[in-house]
C-alpha positions in Angstrom: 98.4 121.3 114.5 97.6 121.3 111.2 95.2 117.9 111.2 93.5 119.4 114.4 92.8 123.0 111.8 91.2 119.7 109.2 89.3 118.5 112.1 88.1 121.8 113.3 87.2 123.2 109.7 85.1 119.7 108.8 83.3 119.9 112.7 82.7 123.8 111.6 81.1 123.1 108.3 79.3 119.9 110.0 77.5 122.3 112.5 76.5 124.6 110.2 75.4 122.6 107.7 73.1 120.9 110.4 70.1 123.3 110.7 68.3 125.0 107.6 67.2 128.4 109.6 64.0 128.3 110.0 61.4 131.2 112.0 59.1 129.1 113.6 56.5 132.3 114.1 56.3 132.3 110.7 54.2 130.3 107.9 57.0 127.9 106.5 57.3 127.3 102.5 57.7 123.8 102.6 58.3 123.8 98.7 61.2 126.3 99.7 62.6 124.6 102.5 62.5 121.0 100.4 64.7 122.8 97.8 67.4 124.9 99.8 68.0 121.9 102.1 69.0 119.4 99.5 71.1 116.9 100.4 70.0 117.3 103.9 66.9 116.7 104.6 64.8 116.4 108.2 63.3 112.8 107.8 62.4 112.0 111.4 58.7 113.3 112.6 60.4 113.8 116.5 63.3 116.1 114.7 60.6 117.9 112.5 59.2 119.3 115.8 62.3 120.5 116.6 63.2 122.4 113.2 59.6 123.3 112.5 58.0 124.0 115.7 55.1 122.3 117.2 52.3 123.6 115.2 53.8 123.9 111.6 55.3 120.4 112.2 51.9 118.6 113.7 50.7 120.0 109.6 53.5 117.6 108.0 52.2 114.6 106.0 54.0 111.4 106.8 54.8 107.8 105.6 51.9 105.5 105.9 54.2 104.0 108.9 54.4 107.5 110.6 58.4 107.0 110.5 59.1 109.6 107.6 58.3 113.0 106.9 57.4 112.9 102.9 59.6 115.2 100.7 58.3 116.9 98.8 55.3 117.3 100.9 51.9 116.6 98.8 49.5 119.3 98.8 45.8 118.9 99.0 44.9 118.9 95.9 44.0 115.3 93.9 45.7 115.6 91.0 49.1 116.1 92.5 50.9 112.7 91.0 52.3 112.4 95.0 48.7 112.0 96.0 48.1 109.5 92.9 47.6 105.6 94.2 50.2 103.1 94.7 48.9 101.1 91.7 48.8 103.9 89.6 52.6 104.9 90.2 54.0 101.3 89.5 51.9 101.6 86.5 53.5 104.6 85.1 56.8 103.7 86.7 56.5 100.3 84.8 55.6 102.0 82.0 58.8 104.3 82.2 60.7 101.3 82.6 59.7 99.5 79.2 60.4 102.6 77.7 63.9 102.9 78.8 64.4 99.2 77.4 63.1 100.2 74.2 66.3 102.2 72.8 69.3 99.8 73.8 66.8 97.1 73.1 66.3 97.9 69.3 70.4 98.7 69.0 71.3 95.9 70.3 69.1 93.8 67.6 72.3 94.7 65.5 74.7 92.3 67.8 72.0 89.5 67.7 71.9 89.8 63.8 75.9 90.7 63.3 76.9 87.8 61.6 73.5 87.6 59.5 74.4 91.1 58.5 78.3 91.0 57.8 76.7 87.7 55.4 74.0 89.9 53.8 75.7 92.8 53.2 79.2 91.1 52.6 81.3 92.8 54.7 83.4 91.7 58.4 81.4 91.6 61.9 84.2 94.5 62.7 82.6 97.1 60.5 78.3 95.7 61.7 79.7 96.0 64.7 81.0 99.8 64.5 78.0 100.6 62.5 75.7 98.9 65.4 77.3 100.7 68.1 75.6 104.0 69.9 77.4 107.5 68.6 78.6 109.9 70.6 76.4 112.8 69.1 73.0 110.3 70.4 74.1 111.4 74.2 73.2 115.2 73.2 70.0 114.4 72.7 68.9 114.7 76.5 70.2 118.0 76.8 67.6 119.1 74.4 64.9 116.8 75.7 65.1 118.4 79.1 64.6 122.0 78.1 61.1 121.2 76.7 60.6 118.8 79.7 61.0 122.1 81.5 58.5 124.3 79.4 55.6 121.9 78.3 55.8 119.0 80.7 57.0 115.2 80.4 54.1 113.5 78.6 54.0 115.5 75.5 57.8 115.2 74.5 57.9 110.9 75.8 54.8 110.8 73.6 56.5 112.2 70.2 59.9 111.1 70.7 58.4 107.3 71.3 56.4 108.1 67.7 59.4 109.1 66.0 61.6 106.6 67.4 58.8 103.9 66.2 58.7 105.6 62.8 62.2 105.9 62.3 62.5 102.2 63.3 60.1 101.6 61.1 61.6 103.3 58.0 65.3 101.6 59.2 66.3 105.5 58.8 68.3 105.4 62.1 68.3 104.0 64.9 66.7 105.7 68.2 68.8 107.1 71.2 68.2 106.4 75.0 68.5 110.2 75.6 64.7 111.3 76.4 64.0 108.0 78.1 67.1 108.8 80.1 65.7 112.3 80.9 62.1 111.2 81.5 62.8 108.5 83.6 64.3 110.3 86.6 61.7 113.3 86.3 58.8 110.8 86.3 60.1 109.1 89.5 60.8 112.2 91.4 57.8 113.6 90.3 55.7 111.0 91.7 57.3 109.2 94.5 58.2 110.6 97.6 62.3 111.2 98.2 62.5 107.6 100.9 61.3 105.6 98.2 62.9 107.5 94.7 66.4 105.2 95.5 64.4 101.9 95.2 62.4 103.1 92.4 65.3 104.8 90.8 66.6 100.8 91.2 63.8 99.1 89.2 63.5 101.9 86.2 68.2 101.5 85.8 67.5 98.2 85.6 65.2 98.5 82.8 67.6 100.1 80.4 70.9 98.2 81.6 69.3 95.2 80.6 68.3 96.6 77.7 71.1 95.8 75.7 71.5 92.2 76.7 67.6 91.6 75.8 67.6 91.7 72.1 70.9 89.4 71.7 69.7 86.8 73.8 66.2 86.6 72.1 66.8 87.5 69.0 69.6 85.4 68.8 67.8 82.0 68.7 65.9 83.7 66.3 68.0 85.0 63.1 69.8 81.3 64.0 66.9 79.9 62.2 65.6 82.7 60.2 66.5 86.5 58.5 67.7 89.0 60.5 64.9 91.0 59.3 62.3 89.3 61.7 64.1 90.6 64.8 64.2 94.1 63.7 60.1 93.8 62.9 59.8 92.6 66.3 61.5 95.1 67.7 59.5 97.3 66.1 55.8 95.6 67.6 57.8 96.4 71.1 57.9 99.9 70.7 54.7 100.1 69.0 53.2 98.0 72.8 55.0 101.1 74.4 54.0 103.8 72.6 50.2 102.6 72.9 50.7 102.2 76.6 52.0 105.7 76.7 49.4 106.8 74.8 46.1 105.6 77.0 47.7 105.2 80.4 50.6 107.9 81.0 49.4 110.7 82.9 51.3 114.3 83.2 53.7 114.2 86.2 55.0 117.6 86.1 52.9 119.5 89.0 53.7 123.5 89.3 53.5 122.8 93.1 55.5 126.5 93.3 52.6 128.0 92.4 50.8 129.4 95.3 47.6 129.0 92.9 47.3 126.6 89.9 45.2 127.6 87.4 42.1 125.1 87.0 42.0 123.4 83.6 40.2 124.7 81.0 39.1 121.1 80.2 38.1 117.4 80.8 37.9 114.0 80.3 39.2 112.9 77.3 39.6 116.2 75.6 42.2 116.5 78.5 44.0 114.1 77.6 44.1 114.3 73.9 45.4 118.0 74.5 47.9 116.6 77.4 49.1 114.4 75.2 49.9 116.2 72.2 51.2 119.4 74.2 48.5 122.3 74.5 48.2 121.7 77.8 52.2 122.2 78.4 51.9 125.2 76.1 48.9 126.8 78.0 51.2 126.0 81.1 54.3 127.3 80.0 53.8 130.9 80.9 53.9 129.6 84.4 57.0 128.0 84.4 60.9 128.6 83.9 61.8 130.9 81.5 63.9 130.1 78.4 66.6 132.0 79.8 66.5 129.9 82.4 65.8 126.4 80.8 68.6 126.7 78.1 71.1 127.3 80.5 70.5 124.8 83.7 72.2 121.9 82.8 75.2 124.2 82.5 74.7 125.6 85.7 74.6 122.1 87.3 77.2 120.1 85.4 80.1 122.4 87.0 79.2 122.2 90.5 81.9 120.0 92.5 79.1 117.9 94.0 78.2 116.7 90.6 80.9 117.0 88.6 83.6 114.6 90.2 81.2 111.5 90.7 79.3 112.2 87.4 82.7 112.0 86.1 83.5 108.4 88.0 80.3 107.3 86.8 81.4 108.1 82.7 84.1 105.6 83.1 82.4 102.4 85.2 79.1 102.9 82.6 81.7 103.4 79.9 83.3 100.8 79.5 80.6 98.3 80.0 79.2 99.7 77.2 82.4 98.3 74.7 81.5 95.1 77.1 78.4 94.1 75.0 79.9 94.7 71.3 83.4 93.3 72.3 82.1 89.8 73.6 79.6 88.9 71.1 82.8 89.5 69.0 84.9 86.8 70.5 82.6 84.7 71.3 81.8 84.2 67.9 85.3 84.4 66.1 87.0 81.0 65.8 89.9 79.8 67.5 92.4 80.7 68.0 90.9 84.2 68.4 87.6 84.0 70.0 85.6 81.3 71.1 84.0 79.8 68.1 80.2 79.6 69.5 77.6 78.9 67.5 74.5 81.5 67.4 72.9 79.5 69.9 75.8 79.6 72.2 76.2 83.1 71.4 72.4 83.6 72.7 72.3 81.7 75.4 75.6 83.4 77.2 73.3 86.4 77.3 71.4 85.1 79.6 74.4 86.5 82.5 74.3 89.9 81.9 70.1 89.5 82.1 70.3 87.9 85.4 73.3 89.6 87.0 71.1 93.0 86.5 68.4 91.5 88.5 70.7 90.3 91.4 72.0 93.5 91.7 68.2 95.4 91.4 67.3 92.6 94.5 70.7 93.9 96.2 70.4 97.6 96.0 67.2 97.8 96.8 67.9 96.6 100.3 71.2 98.2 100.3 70.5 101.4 99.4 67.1 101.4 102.1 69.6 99.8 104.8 72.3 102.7 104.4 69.3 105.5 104.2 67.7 104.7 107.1 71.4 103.8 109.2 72.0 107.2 107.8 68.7 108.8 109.2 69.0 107.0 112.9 73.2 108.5 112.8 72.2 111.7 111.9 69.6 112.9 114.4 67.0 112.6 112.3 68.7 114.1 109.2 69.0 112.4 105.8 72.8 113.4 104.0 73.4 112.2 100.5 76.5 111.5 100.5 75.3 108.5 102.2 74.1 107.2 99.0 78.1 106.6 97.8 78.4 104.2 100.5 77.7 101.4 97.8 79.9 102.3 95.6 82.7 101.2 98.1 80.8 97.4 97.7 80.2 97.7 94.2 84.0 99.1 93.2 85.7 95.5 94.3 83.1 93.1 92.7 83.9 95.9 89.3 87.5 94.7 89.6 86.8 91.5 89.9 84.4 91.0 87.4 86.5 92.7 84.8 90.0 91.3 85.4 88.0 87.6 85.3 86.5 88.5 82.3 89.5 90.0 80.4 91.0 86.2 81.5 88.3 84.1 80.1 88.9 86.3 76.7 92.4 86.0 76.9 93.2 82.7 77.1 89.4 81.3 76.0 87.7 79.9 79.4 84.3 79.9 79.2 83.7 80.0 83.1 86.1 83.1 83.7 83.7 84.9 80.9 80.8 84.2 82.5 81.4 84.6 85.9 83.3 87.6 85.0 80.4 89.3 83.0 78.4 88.5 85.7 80.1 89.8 88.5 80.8 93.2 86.6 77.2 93.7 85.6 76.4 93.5 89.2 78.7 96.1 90.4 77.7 98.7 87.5 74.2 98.1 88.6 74.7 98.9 92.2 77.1 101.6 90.8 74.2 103.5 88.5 71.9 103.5 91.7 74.2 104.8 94.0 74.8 107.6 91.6 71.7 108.6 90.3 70.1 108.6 93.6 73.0 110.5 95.5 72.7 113.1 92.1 68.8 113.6 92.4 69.1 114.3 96.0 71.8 116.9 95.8 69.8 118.6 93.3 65.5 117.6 93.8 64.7 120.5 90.9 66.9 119.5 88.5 66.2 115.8 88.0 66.1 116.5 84.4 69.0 117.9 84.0 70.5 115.5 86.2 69.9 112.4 83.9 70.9 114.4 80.7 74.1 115.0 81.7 74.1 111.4 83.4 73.7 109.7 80.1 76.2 112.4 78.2 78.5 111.3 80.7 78.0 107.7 80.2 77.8 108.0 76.5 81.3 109.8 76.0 82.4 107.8 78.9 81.8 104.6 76.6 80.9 105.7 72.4 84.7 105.1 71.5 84.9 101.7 73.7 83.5 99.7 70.4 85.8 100.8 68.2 88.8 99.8 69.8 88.1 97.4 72.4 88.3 94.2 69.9 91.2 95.7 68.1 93.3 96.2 71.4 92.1 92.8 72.8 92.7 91.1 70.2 96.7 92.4 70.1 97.4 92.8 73.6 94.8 89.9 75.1 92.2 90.7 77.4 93.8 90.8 80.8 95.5 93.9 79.9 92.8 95.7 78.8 90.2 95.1 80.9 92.6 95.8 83.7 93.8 98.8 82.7 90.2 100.3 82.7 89.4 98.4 86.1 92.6 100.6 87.3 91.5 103.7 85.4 88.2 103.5 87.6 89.7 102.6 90.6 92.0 105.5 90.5 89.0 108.0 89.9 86.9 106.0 92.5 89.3 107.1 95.1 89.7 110.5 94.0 85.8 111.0 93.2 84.1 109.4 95.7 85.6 110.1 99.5 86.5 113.7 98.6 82.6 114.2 97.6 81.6 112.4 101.2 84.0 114.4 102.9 83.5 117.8 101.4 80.0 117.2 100.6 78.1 119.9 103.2 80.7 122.2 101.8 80.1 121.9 98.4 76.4 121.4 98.8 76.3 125.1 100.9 78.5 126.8 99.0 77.9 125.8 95.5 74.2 125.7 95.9 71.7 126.6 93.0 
């Protein structure tokens, strides 16, 4: 009795969940309707009729295929960045994704240039390495980031956190933080690109900063072999400075008020627009419009305790986590002598960062079909209807090559096998690739006006998820081998995978109609 109350409860929620109300008599707010159905959207142009109407759904703007109804639906006007060209999307989408590469990028000149700096400064690759590594107050950063992303628009705040970033670089003051790349990367792509194609963007702009990392050591590596240390740090800085001009003459605003049932025109032109766009006036002259700060200072709170989020965000901390202690604790070993580590030279050291590189582009080429595959399976199962959940189907591919690639890594450390290490890094980089997708894509759908807030909390998560993992990964391996302790955080996220994940597919409609914004 009590499985056929489970079964009648989940094909209860099920029907209820299938149909956004909607009089057809009526003049339907499309901008409404994209925003209360989250997580559940009507994709196919044949359903549309039948959830619209006739005339309202003969109105809808489609895919250039006619396959897709576009969320959110573009309006007439030119400058709305879903009306913007294909060319000049990729272009600000590429642009995005250098950006994202810049942060991890310039921190991770600290592993190419570890020994070179333990030498200079005459002190062990233990404490560079600690020194090098991101902290746990960086990851608050996008929390703050967002709330001005919400009042005065996305250009403005990329453009003067890239030119303090590059200053601060500059000046060796401190090191910059991935947290308003993290924030600006999802706004930009939601902004832009319409919801059947944000997963494969979403794809291509991860992979930017989870290569990030694995750049600088495998570049720079080669170089401080044959000269100072100081050389990769100046070209790291000539990388941001390439980014910060491309922001700076090609970046357009994203953020469209498209809730407004009348923008205000601009009060000016050419490149007196863009100067002011750039710098912020426009986002202040805008700001009146938009959320208030009552609103903006509190959102990410009001999203980060929702059950839909919370549970996979949380899954998510610990598979990005500990990845992160991945990057600082290899270079370690495989640059210690025997019987320790390794014993590599620098250009062995470089040259093994060449897996990580490549395993992120395997698993961009895989997700992007995987993640289309299961969204349009989805669509065809479901009448018509798009359900997000659908996006955690590849977590259940990318948890077993995450076990694998971690236990085979944690042998190769343990007992020095230089095959094990590099398959196993490889293997692992894969899965958190296809991982980071899944999530980010499954997150943005559940909540389509809060992709800022989203990817703040995304990154915190990931960041506390992994700050510690540097300090005493090498330690821990280095008493206890590293079998045992990259399997234990294999079976840490294994355990929260099958907590995390199938609950949220399961309970999913619930959640989303219950605990919506």
């Amino acid at each position: 009795m009590a499985s056929e109350d489970v079964s009648s409860e989940l094909q209860a929620e099920k029907k209820a969940d299938d149909f956004i109300e909607v009089d057809v008599t009526k003049e339907v707010d499309l901008v409404a309707y994209y925003e209360e159905a989250a997580g559940r959207l009507v994709v196919d142009p044949e359903q549309a009729k039948l959830q619209f109407g006739e005339v309202i759904a003969s109105r809808l703007k489609l895919s250039a295929d006619g396959s897709k109804v576009l969320w959110p639906q573009p309006t007439d006007d030119p400058n709305d960045p879903q009306n913007w060209t294909d060319f000049r999307k990729n272009m600000h989408l590429l642009i995005m994704t250098m950006s994202a590469i810049v942060p991890d990028f310039d921190s991770g000149i600290g592993i190419a240039s570890i020994f070179g700096l333990a030498q200079t400064y005459d002190t062990t690759t233990g404490v560079i390495n600690n020194l090098t590594s991101k902290c746990v107050v960086c990851s608050w950063g996008g929390l703050f980031w967002v709330i001005l992303m919400r009042r005065y628009g996305r250009l403005p705040v990329l453009f003067w956190s890239q030119l303090f970033a590059f200053a601060f670089l500059i000046g060796a003051t401190f090191a910059p933080n991935l947290a308003t790349f993290a924030v600006t990367g999802l706004y930009i792509v939601a902004d832009i690109f319409p919801f059947h194609l944000q997963a494969r963007k979403l794809n291509i702009w991860t992979s930017g900063f989870l290569i990030s990392p694995f750049l600088s050591p495998f570049a720079f590596g080669f170089l401080v072999a044959r000269t100072s240390w100081r050389w990769a740090y100046g070209i790291g800085s000539m990388y941001s400075a390439i980014v910060l001009l491309l922001i700076m003459f090609f970046m357009d605003e994203t953020m469209y008020d498209r809730h407004l049932k009348s923008i205000p025109s601009r009060t000016s032109t050419g490149l007196r627009y863009r100067f002011e766009t750039l710098i912020g006036i426009t986002g202040y002259k805008m700001a009146k419009y938009r959320a208030r700060w009552s609103e903006v200072l509190w959102a990410s709170l009001d999203v980060a305790w929702r059950p839909q989020f919370f549970f996979v965000v949380l899954f998510e901390a610990l598979v990005f986590g500990f990845s992160i202690g991945v990057n600082t604790t290899n270079v370690v070993f495989m640059g210690t002598p025997p019987p320790v580590g390794f014993g590599w030279g620098p250009y062995a050291v470089a040259a093994a960062y060449a897996t990580p590189i490549i395993a992120v582009f395997v698993g961009e080429f895989t997700g992007r079909y995987m993640n289309d595959f299961i969204m349009n399976l989805n669509i065809r199962r479901n009448g018509g209807f798009f359900e997000a959940e659908s996006r955690l189907w590849t977590c259940y591919v990318a948890m077993p090559l995450y076990v694998c690639g971690f236990l085979t890594l944690g042998a190769g450390i343990q007992y020095l096998n230089t095959a094990a290490l590099i398959m196993g890094w490889g293997i692992a980089l894969v899965a958190i690739t296809l991982n980071t997708v899944a999530v980010y894509a499954y997150c943005n759908d559940c909540f389509p006006r809060r992709a800022g807030e989203v990817s703040a909390l995304l990154n915190f998560a990931r960041s506390v998820g992994g700050f510690a993992v540097a300090y005493f990964q090498v330690p821990w391996a280095t008493k206890s081998g590293g079998l045992v302790v990259f399997g234990v955080e294999a079976a840490l996220v294994i355990a929260l995978f099958l907590i995390a994940v199938p609950m949220t597919q399961l309970k999913g409609s619930y959640f989303r109609a219950r605990f919506a914004l």
